[in-house]
RODO-2510 file (C-alpha; in nm, 4 decimals, decimal comma):
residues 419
     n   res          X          Y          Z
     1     x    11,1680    13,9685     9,1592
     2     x    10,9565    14,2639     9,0815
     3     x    10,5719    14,2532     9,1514
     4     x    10,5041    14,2137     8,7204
     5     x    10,7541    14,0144     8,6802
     6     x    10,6374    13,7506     8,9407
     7     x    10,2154    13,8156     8,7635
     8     x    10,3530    13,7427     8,4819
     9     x    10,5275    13,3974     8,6162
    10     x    10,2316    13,2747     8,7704
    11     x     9,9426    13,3542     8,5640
    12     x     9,7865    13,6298     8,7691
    13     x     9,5659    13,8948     8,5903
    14     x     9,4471    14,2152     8,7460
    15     x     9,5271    14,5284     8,9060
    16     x     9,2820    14,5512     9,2303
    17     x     9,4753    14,7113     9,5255
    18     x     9,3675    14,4192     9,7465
    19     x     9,5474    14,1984     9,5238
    20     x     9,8121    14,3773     9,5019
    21     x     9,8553    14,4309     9,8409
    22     x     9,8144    13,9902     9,9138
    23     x    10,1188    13,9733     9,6533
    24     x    10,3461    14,2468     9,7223
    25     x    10,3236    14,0774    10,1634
    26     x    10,3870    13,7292     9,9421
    27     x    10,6962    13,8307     9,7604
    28     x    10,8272    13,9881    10,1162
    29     x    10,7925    13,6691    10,3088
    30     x    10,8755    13,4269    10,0741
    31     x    11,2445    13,4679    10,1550
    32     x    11,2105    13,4353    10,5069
    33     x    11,1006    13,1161    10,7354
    34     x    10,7936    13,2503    10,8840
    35     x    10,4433    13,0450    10,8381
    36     x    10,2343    13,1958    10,6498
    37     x     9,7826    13,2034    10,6536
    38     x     9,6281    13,2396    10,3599
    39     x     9,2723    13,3506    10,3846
    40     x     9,0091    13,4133    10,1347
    41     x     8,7005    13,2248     9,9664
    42     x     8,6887    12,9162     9,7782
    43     x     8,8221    12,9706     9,4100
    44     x     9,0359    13,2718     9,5361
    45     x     9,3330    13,1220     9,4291
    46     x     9,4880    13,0384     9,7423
    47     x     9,7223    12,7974     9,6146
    48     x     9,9201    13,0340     9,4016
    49     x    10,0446    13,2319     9,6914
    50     x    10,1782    12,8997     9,8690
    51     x    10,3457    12,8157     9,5165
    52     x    10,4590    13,1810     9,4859
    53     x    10,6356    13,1739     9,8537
    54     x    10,8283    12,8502     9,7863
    55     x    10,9484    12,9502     9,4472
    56     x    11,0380    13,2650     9,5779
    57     x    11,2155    13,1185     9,8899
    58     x    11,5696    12,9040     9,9493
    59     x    11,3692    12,6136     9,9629
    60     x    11,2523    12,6353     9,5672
    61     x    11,4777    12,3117     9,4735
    62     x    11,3492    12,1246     9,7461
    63     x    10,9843    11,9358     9,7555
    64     x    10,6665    12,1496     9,7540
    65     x    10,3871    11,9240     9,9025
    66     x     9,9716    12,0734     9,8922
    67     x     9,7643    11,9006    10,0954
    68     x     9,4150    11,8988    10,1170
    69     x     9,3408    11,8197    10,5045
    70     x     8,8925    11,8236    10,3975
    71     x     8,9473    11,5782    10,1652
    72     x     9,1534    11,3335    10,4171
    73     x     8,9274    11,0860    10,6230
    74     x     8,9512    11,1928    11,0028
    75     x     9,0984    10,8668    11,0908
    76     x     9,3743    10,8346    10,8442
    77     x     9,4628    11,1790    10,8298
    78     x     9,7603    11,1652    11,1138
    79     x     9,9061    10,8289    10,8968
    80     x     9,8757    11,0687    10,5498
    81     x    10,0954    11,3467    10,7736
    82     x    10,3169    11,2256    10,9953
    83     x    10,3394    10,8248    10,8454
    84     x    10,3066    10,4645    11,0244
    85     x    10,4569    10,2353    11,1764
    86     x    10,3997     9,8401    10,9939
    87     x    10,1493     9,6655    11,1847
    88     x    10,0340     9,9968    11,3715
    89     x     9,6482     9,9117    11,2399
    90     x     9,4630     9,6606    11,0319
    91     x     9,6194     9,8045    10,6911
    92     x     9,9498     9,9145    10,7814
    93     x    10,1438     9,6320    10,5843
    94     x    10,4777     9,8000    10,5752
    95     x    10,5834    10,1397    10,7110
    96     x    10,5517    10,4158    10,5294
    97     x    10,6465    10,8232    10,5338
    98     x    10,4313    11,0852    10,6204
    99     x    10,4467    11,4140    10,4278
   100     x    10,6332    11,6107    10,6535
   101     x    10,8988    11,3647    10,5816
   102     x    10,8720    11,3624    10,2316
   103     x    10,8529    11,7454    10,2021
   104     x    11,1567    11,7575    10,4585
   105     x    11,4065    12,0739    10,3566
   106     x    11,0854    12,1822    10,1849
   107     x    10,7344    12,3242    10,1820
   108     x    10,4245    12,1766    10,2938
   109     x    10,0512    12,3575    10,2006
   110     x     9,7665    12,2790    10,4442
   111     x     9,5250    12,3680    10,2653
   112     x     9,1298    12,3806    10,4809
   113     x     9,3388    12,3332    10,8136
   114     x     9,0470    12,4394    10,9614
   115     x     8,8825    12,1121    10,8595
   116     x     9,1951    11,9233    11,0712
   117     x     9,1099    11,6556    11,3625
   118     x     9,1775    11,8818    11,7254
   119     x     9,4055    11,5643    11,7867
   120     x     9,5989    11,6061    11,4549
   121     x     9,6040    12,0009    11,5526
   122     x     9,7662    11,8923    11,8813
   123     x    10,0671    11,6978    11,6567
   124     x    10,0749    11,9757    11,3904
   125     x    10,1845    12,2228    11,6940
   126     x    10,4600    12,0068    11,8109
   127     x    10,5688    11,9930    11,4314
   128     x    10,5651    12,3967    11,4422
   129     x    10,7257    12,4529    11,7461
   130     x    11,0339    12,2566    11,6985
   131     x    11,0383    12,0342    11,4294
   132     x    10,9294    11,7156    11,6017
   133     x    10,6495    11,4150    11,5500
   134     x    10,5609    11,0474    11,6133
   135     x    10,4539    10,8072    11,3125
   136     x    10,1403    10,6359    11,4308
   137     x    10,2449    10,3319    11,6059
   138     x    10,5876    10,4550    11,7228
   139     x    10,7333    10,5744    12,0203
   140     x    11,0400    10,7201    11,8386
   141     x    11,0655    11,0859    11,7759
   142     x    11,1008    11,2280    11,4195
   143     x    11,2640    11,5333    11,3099
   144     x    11,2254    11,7264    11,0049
   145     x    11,2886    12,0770    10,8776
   146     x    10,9749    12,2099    10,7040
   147     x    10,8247    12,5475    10,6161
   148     x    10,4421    12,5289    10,6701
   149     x    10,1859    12,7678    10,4629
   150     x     9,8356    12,7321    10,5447
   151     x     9,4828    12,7894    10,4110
   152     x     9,1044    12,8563    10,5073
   153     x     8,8324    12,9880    10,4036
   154     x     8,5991    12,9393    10,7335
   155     x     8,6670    13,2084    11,0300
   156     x     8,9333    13,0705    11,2422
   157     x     8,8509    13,3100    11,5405
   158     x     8,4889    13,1778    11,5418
   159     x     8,5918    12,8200    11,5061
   160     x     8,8472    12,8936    11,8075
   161     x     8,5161    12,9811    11,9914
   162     x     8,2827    12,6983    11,9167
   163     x     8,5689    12,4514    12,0158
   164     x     8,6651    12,3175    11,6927
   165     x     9,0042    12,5091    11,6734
   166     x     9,3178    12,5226    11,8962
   167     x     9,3491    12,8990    11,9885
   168     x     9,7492    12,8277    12,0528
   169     x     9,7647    12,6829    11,6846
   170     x     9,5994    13,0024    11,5387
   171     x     9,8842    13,2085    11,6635
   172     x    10,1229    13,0431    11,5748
   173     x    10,0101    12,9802    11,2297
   174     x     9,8885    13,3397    11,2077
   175     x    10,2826    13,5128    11,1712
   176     x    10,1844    13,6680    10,8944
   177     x     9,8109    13,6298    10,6960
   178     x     9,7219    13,7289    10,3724
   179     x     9,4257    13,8123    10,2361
   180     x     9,3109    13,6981     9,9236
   181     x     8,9696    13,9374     9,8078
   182     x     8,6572    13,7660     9,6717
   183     x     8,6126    13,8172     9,2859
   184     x     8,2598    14,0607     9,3085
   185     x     8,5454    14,3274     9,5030
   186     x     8,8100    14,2905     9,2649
   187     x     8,5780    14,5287     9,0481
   188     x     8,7892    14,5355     8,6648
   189     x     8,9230    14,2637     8,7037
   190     x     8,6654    14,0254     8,6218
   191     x     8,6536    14,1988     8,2780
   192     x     9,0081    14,1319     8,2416
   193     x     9,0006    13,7576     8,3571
   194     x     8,6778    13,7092     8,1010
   195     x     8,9282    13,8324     7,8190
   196     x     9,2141    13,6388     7,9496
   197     x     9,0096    13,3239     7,9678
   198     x     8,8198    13,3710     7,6437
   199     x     9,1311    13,4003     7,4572
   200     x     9,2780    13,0772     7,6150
   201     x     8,9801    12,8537     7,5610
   202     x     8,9497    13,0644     7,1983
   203     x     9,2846    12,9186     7,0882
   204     x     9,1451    12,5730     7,2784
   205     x     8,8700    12,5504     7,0513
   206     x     9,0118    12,6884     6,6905
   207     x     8,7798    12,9934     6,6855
   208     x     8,7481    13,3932     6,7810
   209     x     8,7225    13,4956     7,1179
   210     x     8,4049    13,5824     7,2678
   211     x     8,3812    13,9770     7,3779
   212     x     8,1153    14,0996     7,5756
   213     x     7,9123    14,4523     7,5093
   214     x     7,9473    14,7171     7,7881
   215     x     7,6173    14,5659     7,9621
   216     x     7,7335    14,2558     7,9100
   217     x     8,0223    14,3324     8,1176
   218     x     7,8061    14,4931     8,3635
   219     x     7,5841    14,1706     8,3899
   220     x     7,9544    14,0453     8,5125
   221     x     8,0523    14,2689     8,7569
   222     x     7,6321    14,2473     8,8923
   223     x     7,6606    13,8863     8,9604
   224     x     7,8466    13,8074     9,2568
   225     x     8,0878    13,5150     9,1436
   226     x     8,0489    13,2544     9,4749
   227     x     8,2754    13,0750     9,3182
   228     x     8,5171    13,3149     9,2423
   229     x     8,7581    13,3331     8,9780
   230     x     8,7070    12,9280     8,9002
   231     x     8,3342    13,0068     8,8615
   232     x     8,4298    13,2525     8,6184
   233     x     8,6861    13,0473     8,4315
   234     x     8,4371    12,7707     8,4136
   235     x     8,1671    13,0522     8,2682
   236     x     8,3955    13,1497     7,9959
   237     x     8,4475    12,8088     7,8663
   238     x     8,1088    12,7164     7,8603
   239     x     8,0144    13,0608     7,6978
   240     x     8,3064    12,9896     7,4609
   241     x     8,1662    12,6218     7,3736
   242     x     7,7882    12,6885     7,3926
   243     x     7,7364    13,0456     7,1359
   244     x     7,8065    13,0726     6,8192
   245     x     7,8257    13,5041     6,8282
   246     x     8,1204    13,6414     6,8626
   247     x     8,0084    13,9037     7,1028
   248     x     7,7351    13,9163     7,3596
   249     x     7,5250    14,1700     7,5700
   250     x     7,3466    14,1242     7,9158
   251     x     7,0403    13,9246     7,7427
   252     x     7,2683    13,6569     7,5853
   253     x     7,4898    13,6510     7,9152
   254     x     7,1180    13,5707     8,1312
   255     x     7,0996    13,2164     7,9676
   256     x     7,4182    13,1288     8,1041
   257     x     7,4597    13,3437     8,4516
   258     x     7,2432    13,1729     8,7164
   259     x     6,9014    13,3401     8,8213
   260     x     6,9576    13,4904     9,1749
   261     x     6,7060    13,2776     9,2863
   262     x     6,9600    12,9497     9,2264
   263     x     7,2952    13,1810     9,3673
   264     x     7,4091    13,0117     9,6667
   265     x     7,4987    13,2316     9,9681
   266     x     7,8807    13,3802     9,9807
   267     x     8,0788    13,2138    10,3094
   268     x     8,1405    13,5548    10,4823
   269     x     8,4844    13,5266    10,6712
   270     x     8,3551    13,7691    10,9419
   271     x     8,2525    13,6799    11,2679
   272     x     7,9278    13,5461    11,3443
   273     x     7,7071    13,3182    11,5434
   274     x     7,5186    13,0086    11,4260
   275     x     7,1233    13,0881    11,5088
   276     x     7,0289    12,9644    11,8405
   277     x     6,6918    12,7437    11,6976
   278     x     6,8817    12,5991    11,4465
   279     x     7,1355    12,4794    11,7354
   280     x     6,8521    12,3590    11,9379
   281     x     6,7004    12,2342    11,7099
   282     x     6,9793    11,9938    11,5971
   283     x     7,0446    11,9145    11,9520
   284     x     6,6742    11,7822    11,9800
   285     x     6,7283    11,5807    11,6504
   286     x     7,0640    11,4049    11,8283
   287     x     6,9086    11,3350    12,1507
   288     x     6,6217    11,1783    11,9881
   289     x     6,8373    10,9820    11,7567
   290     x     7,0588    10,8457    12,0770
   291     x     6,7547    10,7249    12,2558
   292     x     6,6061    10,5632    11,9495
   293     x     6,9264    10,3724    11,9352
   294     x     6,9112    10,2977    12,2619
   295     x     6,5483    10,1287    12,2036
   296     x     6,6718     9,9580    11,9509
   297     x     6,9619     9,7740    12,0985
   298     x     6,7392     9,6677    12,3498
   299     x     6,4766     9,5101    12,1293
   300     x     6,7777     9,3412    11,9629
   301     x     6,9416     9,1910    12,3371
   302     x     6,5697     9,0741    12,3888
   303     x     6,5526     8,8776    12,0717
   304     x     6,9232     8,7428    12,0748
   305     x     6,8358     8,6174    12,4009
   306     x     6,5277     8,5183    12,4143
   307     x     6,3847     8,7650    12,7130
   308     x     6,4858     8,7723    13,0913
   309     x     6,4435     8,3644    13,1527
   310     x     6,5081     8,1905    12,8251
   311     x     6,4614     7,8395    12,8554
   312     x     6,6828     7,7627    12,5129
   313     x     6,9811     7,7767    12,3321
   314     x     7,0327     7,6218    11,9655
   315     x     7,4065     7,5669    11,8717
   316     x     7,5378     7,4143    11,5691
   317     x     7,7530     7,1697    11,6405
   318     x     7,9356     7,1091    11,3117
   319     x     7,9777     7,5665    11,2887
   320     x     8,2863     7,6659    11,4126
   321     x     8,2181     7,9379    11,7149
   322     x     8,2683     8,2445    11,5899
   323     x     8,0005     8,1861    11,3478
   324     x     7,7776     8,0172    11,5335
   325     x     7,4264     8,2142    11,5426
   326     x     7,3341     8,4097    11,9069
   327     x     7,1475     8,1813    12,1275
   328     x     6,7582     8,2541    12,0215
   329     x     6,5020     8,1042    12,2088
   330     x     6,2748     7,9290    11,9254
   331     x     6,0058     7,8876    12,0935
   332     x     5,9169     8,2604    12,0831
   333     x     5,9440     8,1793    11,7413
   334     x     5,5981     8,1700    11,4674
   335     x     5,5397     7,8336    11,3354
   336     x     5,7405     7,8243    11,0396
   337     x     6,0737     7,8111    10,9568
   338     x     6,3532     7,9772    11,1435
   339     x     6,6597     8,0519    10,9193
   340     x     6,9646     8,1467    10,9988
   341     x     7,2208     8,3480    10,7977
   342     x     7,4887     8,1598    10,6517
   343     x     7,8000     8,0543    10,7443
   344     x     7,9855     8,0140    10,4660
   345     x     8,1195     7,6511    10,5740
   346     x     7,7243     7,4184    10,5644
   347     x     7,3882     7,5055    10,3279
   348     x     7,1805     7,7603    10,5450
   349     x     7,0539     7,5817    10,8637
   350     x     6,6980     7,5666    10,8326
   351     x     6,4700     7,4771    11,1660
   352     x     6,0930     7,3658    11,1976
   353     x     5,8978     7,5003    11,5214
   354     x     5,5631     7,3172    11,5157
   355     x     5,4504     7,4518    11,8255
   356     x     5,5813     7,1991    12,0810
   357     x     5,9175     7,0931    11,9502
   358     x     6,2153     7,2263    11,7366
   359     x     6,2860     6,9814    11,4010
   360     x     6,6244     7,0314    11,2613
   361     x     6,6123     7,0605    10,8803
   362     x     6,9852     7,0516    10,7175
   363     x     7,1717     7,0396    11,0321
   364     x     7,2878     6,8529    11,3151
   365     x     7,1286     7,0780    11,6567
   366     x     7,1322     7,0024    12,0195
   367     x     6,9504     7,2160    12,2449
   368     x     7,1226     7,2713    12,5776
   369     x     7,0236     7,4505    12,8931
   370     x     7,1068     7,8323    12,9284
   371     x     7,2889     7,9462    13,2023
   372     x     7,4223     8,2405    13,2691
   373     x     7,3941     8,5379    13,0897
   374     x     7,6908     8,6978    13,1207
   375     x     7,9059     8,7216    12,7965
   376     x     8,1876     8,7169    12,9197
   377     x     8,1349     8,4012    13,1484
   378     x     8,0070     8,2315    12,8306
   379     x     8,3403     8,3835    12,6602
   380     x     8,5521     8,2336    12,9271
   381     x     8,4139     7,8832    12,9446
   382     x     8,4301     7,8464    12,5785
   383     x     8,7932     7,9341    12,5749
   384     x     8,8580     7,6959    12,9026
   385     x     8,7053     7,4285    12,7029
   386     x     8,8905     7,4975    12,4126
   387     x     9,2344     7,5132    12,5749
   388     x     9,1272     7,1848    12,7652
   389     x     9,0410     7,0162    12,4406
   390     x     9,3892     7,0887    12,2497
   391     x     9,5895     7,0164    12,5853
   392     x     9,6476     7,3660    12,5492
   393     x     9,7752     7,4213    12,2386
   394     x     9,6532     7,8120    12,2177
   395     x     9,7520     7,7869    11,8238
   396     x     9,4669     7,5295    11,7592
   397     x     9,2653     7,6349    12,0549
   398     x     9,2295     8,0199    11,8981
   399     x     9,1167     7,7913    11,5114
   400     x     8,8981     7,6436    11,7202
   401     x     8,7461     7,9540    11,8256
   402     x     8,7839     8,1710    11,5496
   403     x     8,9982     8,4128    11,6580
   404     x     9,3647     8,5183    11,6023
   405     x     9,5787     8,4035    11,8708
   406     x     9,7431     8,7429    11,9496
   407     x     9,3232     8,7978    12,0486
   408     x     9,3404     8,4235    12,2546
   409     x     9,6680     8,5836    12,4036
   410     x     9,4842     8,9261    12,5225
   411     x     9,1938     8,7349    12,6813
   412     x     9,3342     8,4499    12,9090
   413     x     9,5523     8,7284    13,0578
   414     x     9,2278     8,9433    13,0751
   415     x     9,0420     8,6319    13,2413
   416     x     9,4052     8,5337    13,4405
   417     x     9,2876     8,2064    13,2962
   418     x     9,5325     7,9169    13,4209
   419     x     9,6815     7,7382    13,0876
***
């Protein structure tokens, strides 16, 4: 297929040599297997070269599968791409395919792989290098067949430096990279996307399609499009909705274009360095906000437990344990009442502290000795006495406790309690 033939398919308007050269290096790879990088801004059109490559290729009757990997949570991402196991996490209710399986004899689009997890990098080489991956949970290797086209629109050789890309995964995704030029150096061509959109969203909207005057066209080609040829599409509809005229010069454009003082600054792909007080600075902010949380979950030991030598402990004893309150020491307490947060099984415990003694309020309280402080002594007596009160029946012991078994399980082996 011919080089019109294949603008014509897809919807591309222009004739910029840059573009021209991104499509003619499409149309020559998409019948091979090589992986492909597609680089260029935000609102380039990215995606129509990965959709141009697999229609183009022997895969085009198998499944074509974009991805976004920004707009995947970090720690779902490898269960979106590779699939689960059932019971491999909290949600995982049945097991279920990743989309390299689904896309399988297909094509998969990454698109902002340089927003991918370094660990997820790590499984997305394996996949590259010969076909093979793990669902999350499983120790059995997976094998599919699956021809990978990826996008960015950050600087992959400067991420590689800071850390936050694999330099091993660049090359091999990097076989062959097109560049897809920002719309303020496609010069002409934004005139001929503004009439190409204004006589779409003319026929949209029942009514003649807006022309420009030839300053209005060079208030176009003077603004410098951040958001590329979606900004522009976007433009033309709202011009196309908002005026009445059916043509327009530079002054009518200004109430629409953005003032330069509201144009947000182009992501340059070149290489360059973040500034070294706005590093330090941010480092200052962290280190600050560490040892303010370190403060903090001190003051909050020293109330839980009532300082180095509390002399108290209130427990419920009709709350089961799990949701009985940390031992406070009340007498650190103001006089007043002391409220706990409920439980969901009794009213709200309420306490009195008059000064010299606690009154219980709506509840049934006992006030026994502290001991030890350790956790996980306390943790280990309360599942000894447990176990001793159901003869060790670990089923009832662990609804005594409030905890699964498969948790009562992991513990008296981590204790080596004897049962």
């Amino acid at each position: 297929m011919n080089r019109e033939a294949v603008k014509q398919r897809f919807g591309i308007v222009g004739e910029d040599p840059k573009l021209m050269t991104a499509l003619d290096v499409a149309i020559q790879v998409a019948p091979t297997e090589v992986t492909v990088l597609v680089v260029g801004e935000n609102g380039s059109g990215k995606d129509v070269f990965s959709k141009i490559i697999h229609q183009l290729s022997k895969r085009k009757h198998k499944p074509f599968i974009a991805v976004n990997c920004g707009a995947i949570p970090e720690g779902t991402i490898d269960s979106e791409l590779f699939g689960h196991e059932k019971g491999s996490f909290t949600s995982a209710y049945e097991m279920r395919k990743g989309y390299f399986e689904e896309a399988s004899g297909g094509l998969i689009f990454l698109d902002e792989i340089a927003e991918m997890p370094p660990a997820t990098q790590a499984r997305l080489l394996r996949v590259l290098e010969n076909g093979e991956y793990l669902r999350v949970g499983s120790s059995k290797v997976q094998k599919t067949d699956v021809r990978v086209v990826a996008a960015t629109n950050k600087n992959l050789i400067e991420a590689i430096r800071l850390g936050k890309f694999r330099e091993d995964l660049y090359f091999r995704l990097n076989t062959v990279t097109i560049y897809v030029p920002p719309l303020r150096e496609r010069g002409r061509d934004i005139e001929l996307l503004f009439m190409y959109f204004a006589d779409e969203f003319g026929r949209r909207y029942g009514r003649k399609p807006v022309s420009l005057t030839a300053d209005g066209f060079a208030a176009l080609r003077a603004y410098h499009w951040p958001g590329n040829v979606r900004e522009l599409r976007n433009f033309t509809e709202r011009v196309t909705v908002l005026t009445s005229a059916d043509k327009l010069d530079a002054r009518d454009l200004a109430d629409y274009l953005p003032s330069r003082e509201s144009q947000l600054p182009v992501v340059s792909l070149k290489e360059s360095s973040p500034p070294p007080a706005a590093a330090s600075i941010e480092n200052e902010l962290l280190l600050k906000l560490m040892l303010d949380l370190r403060a903090e979950l001190a003051d909050i030991k020293r109330l839980l437990w009532g300082g180095a030598n509390p002399s108290a402990a209130v427990v419920l004893s009709n709350t089961p344990p799990d949701l009985r309150p940390s031992p406070v020491d009340l007498r650190s307490a103001p006089v007043g009442y002391v409220n706990y947060p409920r439980t969901g099984y009794l009213p709200e415990p309420q306490y009195e502290w008059t000064g010299q003694e606690i009154t219980p309020l709506n509840a049934e309280v006992r006030v026994v000795e502290s001991g030890s402080l350790s956790l996980e002594d306390n943790e280990k007596e309360m599942i000894n006495r447990a176990l001793q009160k159901h003869k060790g029946n670990r089923k009832k012991a662990a609804l005594e406790l409030g905890i699964s078994e498969r948790t009562l399980y992991r513990k008296i082996g981590a204790y080596q309690l004897d049962v």
